[in-house]
C-alpha positions in Angstrom: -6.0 -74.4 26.8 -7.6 -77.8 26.8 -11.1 -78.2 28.3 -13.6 -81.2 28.6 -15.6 -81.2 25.3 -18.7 -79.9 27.8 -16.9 -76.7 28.3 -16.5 -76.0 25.2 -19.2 -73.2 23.9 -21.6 -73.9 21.1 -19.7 -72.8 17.8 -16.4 -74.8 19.3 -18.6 -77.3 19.6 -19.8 -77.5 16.3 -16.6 -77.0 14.7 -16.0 -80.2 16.9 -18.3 -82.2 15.4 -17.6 -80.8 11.8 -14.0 -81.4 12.2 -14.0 -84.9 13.8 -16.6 -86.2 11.6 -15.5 -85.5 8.5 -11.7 -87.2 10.1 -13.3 -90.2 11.0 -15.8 -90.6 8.0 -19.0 -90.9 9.8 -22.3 -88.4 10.1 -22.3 -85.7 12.4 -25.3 -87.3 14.5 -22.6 -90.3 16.0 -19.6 -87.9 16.1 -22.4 -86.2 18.3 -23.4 -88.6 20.7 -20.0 -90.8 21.2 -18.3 -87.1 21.7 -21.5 -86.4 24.8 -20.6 -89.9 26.1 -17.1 -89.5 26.1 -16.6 -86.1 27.2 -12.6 -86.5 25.8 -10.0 -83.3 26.8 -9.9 -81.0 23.4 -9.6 -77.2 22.0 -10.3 -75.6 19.0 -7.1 -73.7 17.5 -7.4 -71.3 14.1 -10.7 -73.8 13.4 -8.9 -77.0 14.0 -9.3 -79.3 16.5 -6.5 -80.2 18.9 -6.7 -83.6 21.1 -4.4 -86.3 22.4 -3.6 -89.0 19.6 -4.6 -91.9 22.3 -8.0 -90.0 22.7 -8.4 -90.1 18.5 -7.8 -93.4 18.3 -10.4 -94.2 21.5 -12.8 -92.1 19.8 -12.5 -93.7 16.4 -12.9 -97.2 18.1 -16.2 -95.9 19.9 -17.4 -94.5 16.6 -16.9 -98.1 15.0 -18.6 -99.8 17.8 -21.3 -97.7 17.7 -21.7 -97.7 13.7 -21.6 -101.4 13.9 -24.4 -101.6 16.9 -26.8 -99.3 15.0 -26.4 -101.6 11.5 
């Protein structure tokens, strides 16, 4: 079942940020705070993470923007 990344409990959500992180090349701190901020529909199946291919690309955009506001 997808849930809101909220709903998720706190291992899920550490797989989450494991996961995403190392997918999108940046440190776990962003993936941690664009993922509270965007709150996107996901799921964790056999330690991978499951979400919507326009809500990866969204999320990889946010974690640029906010890579290049930080620098």
């Amino acid at each position: 079942m997808i849930r809101r990344y909220h709903e998720l409990n706190e291992e899920e959500k550490q797989i989450a940020i494991t996961r995403l992180a190392s997918r999108v090349k940046t440190t776990e701190c962003n993936m941690l705070d664009v993922l509270n901020h965007m709150n996107p529909l996901l799921t964790i199946r056999g330690g991978k993470v499951v979400m919507f291919r326009e809500a990866m690309s969204l999320l990889t955009k946010k974690i640029q923007a906010y890579q290049a506001d930080t620098l």
